[in-house]
N, C-alpha and C positions, 0 to 999 in steps of 0.2 A: 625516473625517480624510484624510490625506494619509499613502501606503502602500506602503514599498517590499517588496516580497515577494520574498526571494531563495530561487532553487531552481538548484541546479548543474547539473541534468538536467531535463528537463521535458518531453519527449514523453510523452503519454500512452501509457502500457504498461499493461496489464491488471492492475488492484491497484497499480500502482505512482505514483510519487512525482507526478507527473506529473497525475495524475488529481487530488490534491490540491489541486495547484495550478490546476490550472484552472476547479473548483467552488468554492471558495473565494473566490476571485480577482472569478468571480460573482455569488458569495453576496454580496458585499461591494460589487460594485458595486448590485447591487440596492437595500442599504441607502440608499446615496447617496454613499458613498464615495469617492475617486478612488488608485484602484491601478495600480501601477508595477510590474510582474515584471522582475525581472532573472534572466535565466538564461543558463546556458552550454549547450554544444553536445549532445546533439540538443536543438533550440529544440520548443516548445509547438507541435504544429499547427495550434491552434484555441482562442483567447480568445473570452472576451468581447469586443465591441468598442468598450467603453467602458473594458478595461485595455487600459493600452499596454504595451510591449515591448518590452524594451532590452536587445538580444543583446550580450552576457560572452565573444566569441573564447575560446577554448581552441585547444589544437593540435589536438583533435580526434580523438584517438591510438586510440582503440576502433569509428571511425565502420564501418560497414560499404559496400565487400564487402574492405576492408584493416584490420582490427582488430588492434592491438598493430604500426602502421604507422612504420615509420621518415621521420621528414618531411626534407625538403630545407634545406640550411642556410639558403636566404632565408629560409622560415617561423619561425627562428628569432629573437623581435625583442627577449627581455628576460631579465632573469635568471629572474622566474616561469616563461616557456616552459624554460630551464637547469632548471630546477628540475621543473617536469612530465617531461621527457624522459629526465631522468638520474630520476625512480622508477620510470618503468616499466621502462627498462633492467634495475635491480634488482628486478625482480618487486614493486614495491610498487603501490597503487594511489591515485594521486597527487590527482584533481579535487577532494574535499572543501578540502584544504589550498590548492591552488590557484586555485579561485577564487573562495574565502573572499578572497586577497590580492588578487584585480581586482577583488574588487567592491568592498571597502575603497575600493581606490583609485579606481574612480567615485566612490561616496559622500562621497571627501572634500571634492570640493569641489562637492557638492550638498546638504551639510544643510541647505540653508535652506528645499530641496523638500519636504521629509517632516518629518512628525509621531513615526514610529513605524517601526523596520526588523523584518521577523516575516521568520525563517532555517527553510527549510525541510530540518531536518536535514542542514545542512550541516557545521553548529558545527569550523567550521574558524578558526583560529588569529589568520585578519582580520577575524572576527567584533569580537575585544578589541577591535581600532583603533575601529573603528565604535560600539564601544559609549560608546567616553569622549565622543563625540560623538550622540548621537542614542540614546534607549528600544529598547534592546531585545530582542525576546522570541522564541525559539527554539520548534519542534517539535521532537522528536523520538520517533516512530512508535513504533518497539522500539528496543533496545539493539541495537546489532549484532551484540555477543559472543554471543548465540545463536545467531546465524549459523555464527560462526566454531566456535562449540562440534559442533554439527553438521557440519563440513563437517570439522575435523579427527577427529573420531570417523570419519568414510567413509573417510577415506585412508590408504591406505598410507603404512609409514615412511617414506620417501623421497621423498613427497612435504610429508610435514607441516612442513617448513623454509619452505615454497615457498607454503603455503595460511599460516603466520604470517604470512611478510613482508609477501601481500598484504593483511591485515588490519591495518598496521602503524599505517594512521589511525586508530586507535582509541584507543590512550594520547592522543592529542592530542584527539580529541572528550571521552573522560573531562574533559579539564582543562578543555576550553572549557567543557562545561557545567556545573561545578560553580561557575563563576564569571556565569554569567547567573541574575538571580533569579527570573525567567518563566519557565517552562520546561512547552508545552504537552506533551499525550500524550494518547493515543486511548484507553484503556483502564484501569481500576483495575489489572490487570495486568501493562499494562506500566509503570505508575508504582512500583508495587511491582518490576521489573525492573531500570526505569532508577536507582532508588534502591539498589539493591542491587549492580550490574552498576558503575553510573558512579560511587556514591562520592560521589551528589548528597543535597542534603537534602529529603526529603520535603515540608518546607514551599515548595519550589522550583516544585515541581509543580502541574498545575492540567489536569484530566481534562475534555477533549469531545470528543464520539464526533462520527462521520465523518455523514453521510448518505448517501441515494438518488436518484434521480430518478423517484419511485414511478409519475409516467406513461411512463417508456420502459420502465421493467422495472416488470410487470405478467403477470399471468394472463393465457395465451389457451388457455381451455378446450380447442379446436378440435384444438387444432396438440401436447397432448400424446401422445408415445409409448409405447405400453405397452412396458417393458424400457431405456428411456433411460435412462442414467445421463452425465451431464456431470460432468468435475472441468478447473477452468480452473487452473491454476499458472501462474506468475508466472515460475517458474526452472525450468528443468532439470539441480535439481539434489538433495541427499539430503533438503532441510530439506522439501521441498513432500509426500515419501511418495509419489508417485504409483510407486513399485515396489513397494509392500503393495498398492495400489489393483490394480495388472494381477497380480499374486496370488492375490487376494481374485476376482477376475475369473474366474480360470480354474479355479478350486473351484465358481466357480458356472455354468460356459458349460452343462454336461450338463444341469443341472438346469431351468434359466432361459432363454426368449428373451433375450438382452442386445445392447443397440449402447451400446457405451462413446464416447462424443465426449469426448475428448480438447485443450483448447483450453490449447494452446503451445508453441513455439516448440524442437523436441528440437535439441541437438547430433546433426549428422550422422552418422551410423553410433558415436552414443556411448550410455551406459548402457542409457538407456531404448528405444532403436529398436534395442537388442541382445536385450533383454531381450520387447520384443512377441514377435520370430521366435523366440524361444527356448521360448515358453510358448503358441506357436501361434497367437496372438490377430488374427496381421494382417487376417483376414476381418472382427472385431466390434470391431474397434479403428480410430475414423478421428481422424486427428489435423490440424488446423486451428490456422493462425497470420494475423495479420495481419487477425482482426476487426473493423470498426465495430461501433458502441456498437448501433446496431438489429440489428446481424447475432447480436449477441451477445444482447442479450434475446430476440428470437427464439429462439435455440438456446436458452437457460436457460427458457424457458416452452414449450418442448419437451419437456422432460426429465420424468422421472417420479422422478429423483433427482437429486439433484445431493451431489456426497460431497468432501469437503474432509480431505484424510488426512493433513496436515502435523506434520511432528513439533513444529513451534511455530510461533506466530501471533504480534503484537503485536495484530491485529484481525483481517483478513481480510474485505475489502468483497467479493468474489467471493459469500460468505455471506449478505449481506446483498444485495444484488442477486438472490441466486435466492431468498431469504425473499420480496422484494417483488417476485418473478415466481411466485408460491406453489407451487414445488418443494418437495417432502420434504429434508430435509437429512441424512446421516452426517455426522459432521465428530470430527473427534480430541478427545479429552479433553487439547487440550495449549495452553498459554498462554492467551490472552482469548476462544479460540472458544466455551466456556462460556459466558463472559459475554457474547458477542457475541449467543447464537443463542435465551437461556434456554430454556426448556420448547419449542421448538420446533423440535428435532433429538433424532435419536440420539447419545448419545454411546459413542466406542470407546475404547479405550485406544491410544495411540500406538505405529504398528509396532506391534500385533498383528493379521495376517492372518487369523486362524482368527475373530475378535471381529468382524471388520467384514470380512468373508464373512457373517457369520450375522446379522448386522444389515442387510447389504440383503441380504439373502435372502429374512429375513424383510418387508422392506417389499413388495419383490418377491410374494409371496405372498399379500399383505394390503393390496387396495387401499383400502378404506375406512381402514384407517389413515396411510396414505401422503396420502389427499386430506384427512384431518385433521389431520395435520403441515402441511401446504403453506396451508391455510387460516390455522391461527395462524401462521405463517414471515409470511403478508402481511399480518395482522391487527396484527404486531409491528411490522414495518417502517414501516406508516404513521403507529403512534401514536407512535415514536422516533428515527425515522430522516431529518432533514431537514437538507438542506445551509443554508437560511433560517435553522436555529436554531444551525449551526453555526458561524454567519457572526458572530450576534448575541452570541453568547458568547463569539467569537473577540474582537469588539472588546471586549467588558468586560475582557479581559485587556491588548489594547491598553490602556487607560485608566488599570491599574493601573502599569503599566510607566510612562508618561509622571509621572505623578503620583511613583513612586517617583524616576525623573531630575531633576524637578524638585525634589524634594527634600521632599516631603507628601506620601509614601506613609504608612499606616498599617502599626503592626504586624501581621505574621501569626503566627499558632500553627503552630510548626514540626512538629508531630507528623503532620498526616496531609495526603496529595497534596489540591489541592483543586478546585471546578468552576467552570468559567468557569459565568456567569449567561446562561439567557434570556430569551426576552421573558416565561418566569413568571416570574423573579426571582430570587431567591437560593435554592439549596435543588432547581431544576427538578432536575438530576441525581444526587440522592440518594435512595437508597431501592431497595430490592431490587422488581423488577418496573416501575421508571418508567424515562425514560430513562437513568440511571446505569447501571442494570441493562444495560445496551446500549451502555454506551460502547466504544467502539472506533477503530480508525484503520488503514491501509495500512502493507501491509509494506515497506516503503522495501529495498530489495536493492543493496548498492553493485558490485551484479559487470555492468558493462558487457556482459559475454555475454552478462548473460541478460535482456536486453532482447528482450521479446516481449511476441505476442500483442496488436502494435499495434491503439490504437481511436481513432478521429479524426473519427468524427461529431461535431457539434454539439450541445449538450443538448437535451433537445425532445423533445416525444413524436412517436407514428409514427399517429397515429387517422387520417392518409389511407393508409395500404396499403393492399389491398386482399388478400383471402386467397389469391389467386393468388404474391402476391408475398410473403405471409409463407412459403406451402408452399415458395416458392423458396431465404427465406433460408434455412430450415431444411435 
């Protein structure tokens, strides 16, 4: 097939959208495929190099080290940039909408390149245009209303006008995707979410989980810490929990050796780096941004825990990465990390400190059952965790999509989300404990800020290091 894959953002950020798109992208070429990324500004560091890559301009308006930047009247060249420049001014947050309409407008007059257009949670408005012309078939990770639900619960009155408007793309994704009949998603959870949340119909829907790369994130017996505990977050912000986690922390410093590795990206002198000095933690607290992909399994096959305390998940690949680095998991009892991690984590209740203190306390004090959590975490990972199968079931869904354009889609039974197929066939993701039990997907974050925790290595395992150079990354 012939494949254009649009993603509005695309550097690889730790758990982020980004990372999608570039295993994928892979996966698919691996098949035989020939894939087309279009993305907007920050661009992919690292493809495959059999997809190509066809940068989508933006004005750029969040780039770093000038984020929320006023551009120069040159750079203004169309009514779209009018239209990016006057949302931010109003506090709205403008790229989904935006360059959904440039990529429209590449595409129009390229359908005769592509087979099939797969929207990487963009589902912006010029998605339609696209559609009346060319199959096609949307992600979308989680709902982002949970976001917002979260992030307006944390704020103050006076700011919660301010945390609406920038969520204001969201009536407009509602609409777009209630009108795409494809509609992937990483999780039973979140299908059940985005059915609820957007207004879509369940039979819309079509569940497969993300994968790993089970040789770079892997066991190294060697290089674990007695007292590590890693939690990588994607945002610094209320939805990821890491203020219960330095909490949960300092209930247990008397008690427990602990080195808390922290991997992301804090707002400068904001919540979280208020809240270390506050609760004493700066000595056992080290925090790290701007990982590669080896720097980071390294650090997660260091760990003797790894704890994921988000008040909600669409999926959470962080988890799944340190299951197939065989770390112990905590992880919240909230969205698809259940079903992301099954029997092979503790589970806490969401935001509660006293629960998950006592839960790695307890791992903490009990190594044999910590090295029996981390043993089934990789035992999981390998039998369902694969970007090859991810790929293969992605296009089964391609196929349907093209077949329904053409106009000889079969009916479907609208009552429940369903699974893309892989090479076992129909049915592989069904069933409590097989890969279904494991579907999952990234949590796609539309806040520009919180872009962190870059990783920009190449896929590929690391079997030439040598342990001088692992003790290094670590």
């Amino acid at each position: 097939m012939r494949i254009a894959l649009l993603s509005y953002r695309s550097k690889t950020h730790c758990g982020g959208q980004g990372v999608y798109v570039r295993y994928l992208s892979h996966g698919l070429a691996e098949l035989g495929h020939e894939v087309e990324v279009f993305s907007g500004q920050p661009y992919p560091e690292v493809l495959d190099p059999r997809v190509r890559l066809t940068e989508v301009p933006s004005l750029d308006l969040y780039r770093e080290p000038d984020p929320f930047r006023t551009p120069r009247p040159g750079e203004l060249r169309d009514r779209i940039d009018l239209l990016e420049l006057g949302t931010m001014w109003t506090s709205g947050f403008p790229e989904p909408r935006t360059f959904s309409l440039r990529a429209a407008r590449l595409l129009r007059s390229r359908t005769g390149d592509f087979d099939v257009v797969h929207d990487n949670q963009c589902l912006g408005s010029g998605l339609l245009d696209i559609a009346r012309h060319l199959p096609l078939v949307a992600t979308v990770h989680h709902p982002i209303t949970r976001d917002r639900a979260v992030d307006l619960a944390a704020a103050r009155w006076w700011r919660r006008p301010f945390v609406h408007r920038w969520y204001g793309f969201l009536g407009m994704q509602q609409r777009v995707a209630r009108q795409i009949p494809e509609l992937i998603t990483v999780s039973s959870s979140s299908a059940a979410d985005i059915a609820g949340d957007f207004g879509v119909d369940a039979g819309q829907l079509r569940v497969v989980p993300l994968g790993v790369d089970t040789g770079l994130f892997r066991p190294r017996p060697r290089l674990r810490v007695p007292g590590r505990i890693v939690a990588v977050a994607s945002a610094d912000k209320p939805l990821k929990g890491i203020a219960h986690l330095l909490r949960a922390v300092a209930r247990l410093r008397g008690t427990y050796e602990i080195d808390l590795r922290l991997v992301a990206k804090l707002e400068p002198d904001g919540p979280t780096e208020k809240l270390i000095a506050e609760l004493g933690l700066s000595d056992v607290v080290t925090v790290a941004a701007g990982l590669s992909d080896n720097e980071l399994a390294f650090l997660l096959s260091s760990a003797e825990i790894v704890c994921i305390p988000s008040m909600y998940e669409g999926f959470s690949l962080p988890a799944v990465e340190a299951m197939a680095s065989g770390a112990a998991l905590v992880v919240s009892r909230a969205g698809a990390l259940p079903e992301v991690v099954g029997d092979c984590a503790v589970l806490v209740e969401p935001g509660n400190v006293g629960e998950l203190a006592a839960a790695i306390g307890d791992l903490l004090a009990d190594p044999g059952r910590t090295a029996r959590l981390g043993t089934a975490g990789r035992r999981r990972a390998l039998s369902v965790y694969s970007w090859e199968s991810v790929a293969a079931q992605t296009v089964s869904i391609y196929e349907e999509a093209i077949a329904r354009h053409a106009g000889h889609s079969r009916p479907r039974p609208p009552e429940q989300p369903r699974t893309g197929h892989g090479p076992a066939g129909p049915g592989r993701s069904t069933g409590p404990g097989g890969p279904a039990a494991a579907v999952g997907g990234i949590t796609t974050d539309p806040d520009p800020r919180d872009s962190n925790a870059l990783r920009s290595s190449p896929p590929g395992t690391i079997a030439g290091h040598s342990g001088a150079e692992e003790a290094q990354a670590c």
